[in-house]
C-alpha positions in Angstrom: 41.8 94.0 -30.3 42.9 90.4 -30.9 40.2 87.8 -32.9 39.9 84.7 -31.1 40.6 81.5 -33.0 38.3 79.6 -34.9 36.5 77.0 -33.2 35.8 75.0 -36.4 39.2 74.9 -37.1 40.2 73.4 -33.8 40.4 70.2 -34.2 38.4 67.7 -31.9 36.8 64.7 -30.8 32.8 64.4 -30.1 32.0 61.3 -28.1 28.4 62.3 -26.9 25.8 61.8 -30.1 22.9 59.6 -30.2 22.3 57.8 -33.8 18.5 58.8 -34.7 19.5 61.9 -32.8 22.1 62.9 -34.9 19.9 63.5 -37.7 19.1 66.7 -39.6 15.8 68.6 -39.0 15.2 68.8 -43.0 15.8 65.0 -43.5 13.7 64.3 -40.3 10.9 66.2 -42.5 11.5 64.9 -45.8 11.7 61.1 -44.7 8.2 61.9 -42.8 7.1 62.8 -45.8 8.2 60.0 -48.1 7.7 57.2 -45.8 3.9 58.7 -44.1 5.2 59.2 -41.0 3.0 62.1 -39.0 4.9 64.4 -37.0 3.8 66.2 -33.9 4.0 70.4 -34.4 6.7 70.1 -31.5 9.2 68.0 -34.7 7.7 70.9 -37.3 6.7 74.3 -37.2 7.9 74.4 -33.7 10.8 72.6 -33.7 13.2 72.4 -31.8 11.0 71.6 -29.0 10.3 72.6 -25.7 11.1 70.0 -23.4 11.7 69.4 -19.6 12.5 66.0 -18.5 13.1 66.9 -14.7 9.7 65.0 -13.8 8.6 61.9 -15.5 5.8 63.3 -17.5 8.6 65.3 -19.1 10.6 62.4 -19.7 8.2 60.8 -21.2 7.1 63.4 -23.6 11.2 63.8 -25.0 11.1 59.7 -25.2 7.8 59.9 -27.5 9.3 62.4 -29.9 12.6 60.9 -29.9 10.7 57.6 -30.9 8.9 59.5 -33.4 11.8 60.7 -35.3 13.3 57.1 -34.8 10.5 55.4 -37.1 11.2 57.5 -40.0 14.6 55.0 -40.3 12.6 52.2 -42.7 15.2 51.5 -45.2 19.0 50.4 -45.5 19.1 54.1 -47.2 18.3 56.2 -44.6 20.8 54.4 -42.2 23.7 55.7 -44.6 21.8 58.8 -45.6 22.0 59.5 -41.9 25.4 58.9 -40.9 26.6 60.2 -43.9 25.2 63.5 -43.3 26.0 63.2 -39.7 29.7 62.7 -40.3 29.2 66.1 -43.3 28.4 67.9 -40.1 31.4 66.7 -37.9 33.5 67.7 -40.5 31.9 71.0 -41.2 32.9 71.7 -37.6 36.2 70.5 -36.9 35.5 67.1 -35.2 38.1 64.3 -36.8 37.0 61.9 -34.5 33.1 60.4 -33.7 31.9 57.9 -31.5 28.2 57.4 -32.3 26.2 56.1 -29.7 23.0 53.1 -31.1 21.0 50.4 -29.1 20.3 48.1 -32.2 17.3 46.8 -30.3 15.4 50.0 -31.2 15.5 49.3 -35.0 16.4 45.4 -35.3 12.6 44.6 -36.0 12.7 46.7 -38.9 17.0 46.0 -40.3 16.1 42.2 -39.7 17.3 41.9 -36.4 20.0 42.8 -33.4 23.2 41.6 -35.7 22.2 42.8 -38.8 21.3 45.9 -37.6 24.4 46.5 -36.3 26.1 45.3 -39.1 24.9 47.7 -41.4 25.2 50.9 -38.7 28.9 50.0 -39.4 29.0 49.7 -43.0 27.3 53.0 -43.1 30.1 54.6 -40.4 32.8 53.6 -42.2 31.6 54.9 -45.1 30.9 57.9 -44.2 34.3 58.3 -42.1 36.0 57.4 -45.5 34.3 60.3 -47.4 34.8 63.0 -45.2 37.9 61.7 -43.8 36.4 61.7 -39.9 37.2 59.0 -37.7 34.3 56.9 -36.8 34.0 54.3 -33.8 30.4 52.8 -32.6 29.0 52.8 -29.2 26.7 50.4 -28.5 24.6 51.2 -25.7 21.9 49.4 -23.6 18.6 50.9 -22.3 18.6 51.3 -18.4 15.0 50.7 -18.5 14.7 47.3 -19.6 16.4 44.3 -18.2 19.7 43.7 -16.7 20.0 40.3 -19.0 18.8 42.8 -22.6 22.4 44.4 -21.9 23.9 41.3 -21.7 22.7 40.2 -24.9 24.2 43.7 -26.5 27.5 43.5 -24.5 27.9 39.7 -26.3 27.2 41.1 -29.5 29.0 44.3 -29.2 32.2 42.2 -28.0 31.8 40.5 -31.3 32.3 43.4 -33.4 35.2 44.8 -31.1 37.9 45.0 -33.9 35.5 45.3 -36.4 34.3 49.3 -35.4 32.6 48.7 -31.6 34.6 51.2 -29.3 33.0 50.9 -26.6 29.6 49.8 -24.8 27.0 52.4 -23.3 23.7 52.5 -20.8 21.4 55.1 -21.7 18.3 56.6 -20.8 16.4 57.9 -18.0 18.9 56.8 -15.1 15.8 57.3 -12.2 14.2 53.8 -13.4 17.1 51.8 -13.6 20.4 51.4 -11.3 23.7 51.5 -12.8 24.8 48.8 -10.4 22.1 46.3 -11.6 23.8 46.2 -14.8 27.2 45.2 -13.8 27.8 41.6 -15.4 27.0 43.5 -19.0 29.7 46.1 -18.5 32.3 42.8 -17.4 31.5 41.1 -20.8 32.2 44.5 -22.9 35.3 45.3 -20.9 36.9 41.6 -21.1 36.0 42.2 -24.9 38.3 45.3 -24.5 35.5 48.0 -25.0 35.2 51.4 -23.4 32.8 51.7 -20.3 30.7 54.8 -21.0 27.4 54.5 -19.2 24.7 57.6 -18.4 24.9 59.2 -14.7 24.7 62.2 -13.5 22.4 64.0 -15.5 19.0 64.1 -13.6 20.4 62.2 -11.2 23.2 63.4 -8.4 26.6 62.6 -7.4 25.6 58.9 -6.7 24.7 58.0 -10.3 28.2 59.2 -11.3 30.1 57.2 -8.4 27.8 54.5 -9.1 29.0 54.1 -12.8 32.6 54.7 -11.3 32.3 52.0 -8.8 30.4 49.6 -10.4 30.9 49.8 -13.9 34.1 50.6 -13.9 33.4 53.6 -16.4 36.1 55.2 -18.8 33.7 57.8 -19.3 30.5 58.9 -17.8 27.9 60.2 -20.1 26.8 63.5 -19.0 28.5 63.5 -15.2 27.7 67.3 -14.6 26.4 67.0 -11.5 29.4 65.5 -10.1 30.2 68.8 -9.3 27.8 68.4 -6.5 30.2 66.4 -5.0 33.8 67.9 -4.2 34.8 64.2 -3.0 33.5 62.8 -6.3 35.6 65.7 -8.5 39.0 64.4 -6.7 38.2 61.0 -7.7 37.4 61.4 -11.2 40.2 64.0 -11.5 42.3 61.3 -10.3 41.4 58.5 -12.6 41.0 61.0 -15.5 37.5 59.9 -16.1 36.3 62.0 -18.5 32.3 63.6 -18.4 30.7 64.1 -21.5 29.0 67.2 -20.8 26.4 68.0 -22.9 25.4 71.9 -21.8 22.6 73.0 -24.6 21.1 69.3 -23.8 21.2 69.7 -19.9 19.4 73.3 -20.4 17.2 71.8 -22.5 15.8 68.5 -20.1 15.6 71.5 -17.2 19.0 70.3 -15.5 19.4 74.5 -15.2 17.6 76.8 -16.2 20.3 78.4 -19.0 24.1 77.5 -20.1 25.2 79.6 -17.2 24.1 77.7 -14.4 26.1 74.4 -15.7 29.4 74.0 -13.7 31.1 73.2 -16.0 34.1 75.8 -15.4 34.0 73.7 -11.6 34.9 70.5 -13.6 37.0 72.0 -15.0 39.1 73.7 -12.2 39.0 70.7 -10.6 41.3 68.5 -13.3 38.1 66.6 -14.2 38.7 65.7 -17.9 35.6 67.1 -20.4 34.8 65.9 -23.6 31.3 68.4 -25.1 28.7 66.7 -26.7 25.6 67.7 -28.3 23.5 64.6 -27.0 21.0 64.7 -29.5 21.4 67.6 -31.6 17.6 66.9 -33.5 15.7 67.7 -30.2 17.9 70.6 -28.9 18.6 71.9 -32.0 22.2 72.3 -31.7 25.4 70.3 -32.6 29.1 70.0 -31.2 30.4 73.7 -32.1 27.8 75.4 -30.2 29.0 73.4 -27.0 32.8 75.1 -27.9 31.1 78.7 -28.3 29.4 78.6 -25.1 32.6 77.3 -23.3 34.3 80.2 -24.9 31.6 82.6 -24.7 29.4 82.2 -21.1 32.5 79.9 -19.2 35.1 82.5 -20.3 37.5 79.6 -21.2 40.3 81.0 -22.9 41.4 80.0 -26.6 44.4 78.0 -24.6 41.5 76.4 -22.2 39.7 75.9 -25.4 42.3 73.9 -26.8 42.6 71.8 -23.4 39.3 71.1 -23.7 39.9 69.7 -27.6 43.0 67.1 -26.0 40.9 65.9 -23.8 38.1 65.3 -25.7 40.8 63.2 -28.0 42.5 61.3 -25.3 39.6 60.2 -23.8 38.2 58.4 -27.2 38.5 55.6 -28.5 40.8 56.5 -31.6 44.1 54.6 -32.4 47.1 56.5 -30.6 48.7 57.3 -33.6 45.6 59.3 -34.9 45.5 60.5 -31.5 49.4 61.5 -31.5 48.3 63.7 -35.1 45.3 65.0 -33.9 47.2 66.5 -30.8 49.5 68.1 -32.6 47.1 69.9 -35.2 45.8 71.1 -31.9 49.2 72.5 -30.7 49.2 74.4 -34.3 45.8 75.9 -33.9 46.5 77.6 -30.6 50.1 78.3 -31.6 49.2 80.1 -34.9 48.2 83.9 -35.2 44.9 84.8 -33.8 
């Protein structure tokens, strides 16, 4: 019987991964510990947590322990400390290209503020990405729960930083309490600052939060975008454009999208010439990273190792990394799937 291929030796792109969610469960409990910081059982001795965001209680409960974990982040250290280790990890399993997703306004009272925050996210990306030889870009994303003119603010400043390690600009959280449309003239400031469109939709929303992002935000990408699927219309479109969804299946199980991994249709995407980049969200809470998103497409969507490698190129093409790196990273990809099994 033929071996299948090893999925850390693919080589890929992750472009789904939340900064404080990136972090390791051990550093989570040793910063607690040398900063004071109580955690709740659910970030200890039951970790990873149960959650279910489906109603807003739920929500609520996976926004309080994200938060949590957030305010163990008090010094310039444990900014690189965290992406260094993050960027260990992509290496580890065969990412060569990361685009880390940050709203600066959720640490800038404590890094001195929105720029310098920022500033120093991208010190500590770059050098991480030189140690381990990964390429890093910077997402910076806006929360869909405050106002329309916050983003603005963050579009101006991520425009700033454009050539400087700024891929692309974001819009996050819980997309039932806050429109995608209402946040238009932010996403027109980051695109005319050449920046990738890659807001939220589609996750517990439908359809309509995915066209929504398409239509008015002019999305590159659409963070999460499963539930296009729900939509035959919708998949025709995105196939179309080659929008890519950065599907995120042990995340989606684990906010009660569906119940388990099988459920996700993400073979329907798929099928349909959607592009997909996996993600692991936020691996802290769900207690998984990028390589378990590649064993479940392998092992419960019964992609084959040439799927699997389809699924790597479009990961890559639908970053942000320069086209020669792209042109490379392609190639190493046509090597894996070409070389003895």
């Amino acid at each position: 019987m033929e071996m299948a291929r090893p999925l850390d030796e693919l080589p890929k792109a992750h472009l789904h991964l939340h900064f404080t969610g990136s972090m390791r469960h051990s550093t989570l409990l040793e910063l607690a510990r040398d900063h004071g910081v109580h955690l709740p059982d659910a970030l200890v001795q039951d970790w990873p947590p149960r959650l279910r965001a489906t109603d807003e209680r739920g929500w609520f409960r996976f926004q309080r322990l994200y938060d949590i974990a957030r305010s163990v982040l008090r010094r310039d250290d444990d900014v690189y400390r965290l992406l260094r280790e993050a960027v260990e990890d992509e290496a580890a399993e065969g990412s060569r290209w990361l685009e880390i997703q940050v709203d600066p306004s959720g640490y800038a009272q404590r890094f001195g503020g929105l720029t310098r925050t920022l500033e120093l996210v991208l010190d500590a990306a770059a050098r991480a990405a030189s140690a381990f030889g990964v390429g890093v870009g910077v997402i910076v994303a806006a929360n869909r729960t405050r106002h329309p003119l916050d983003a603005k603010t963050l579009a101006r400043l991520a425009g700033q930083y454009a050539d400087k390690g700024v891929v692309g600009f974001g819009l996050s959280n819980d997309e039932r309490r806050g429109r995608a449309r209402d946040f238009d003239g932010a996403f027109r400031i980051a695109k005319r600052a050449g920046l990738l469109a890659v807001p939220h939709g589609g996750e517990l929303s439908g359809a309509a939060s995915v066209a929504e992002c398409v239509d008015d935000l002019e999305a590159d990408r659409v963070g999460h975008g499963i539930r296009a699927a729900e939509s035959p219309r919708l998949l025709e479109r995105l196939a179309d454009r080659q929008i890519a969804c950065e599907v995120c299946p042990t995340s989606n199980v684990g906010l009660g999208v569906a119940q388990e991994a099988a459920e996700l249709p993400v073979k329907r995407l798929f099928d349909a010439g959607v592009p997909i980049a996996l993600g692991a969200d936020d691996p802290l809470l769900f207690g998984a990273r990028l390589l378990p998103q590649y064993e479940l497409a392998r092992e419960v969507y019964g992609f084959t190792d040439a799927e699997v490698a389809e699924l790597a190129r479009q990961s890559i093409r639908s970053s942000a990394a320069p086209e020669g790196y792209k042109k490379e990273l392609l190639a190493a990809i046509d090597t894996w799937l070409t070389a003895p099994s």
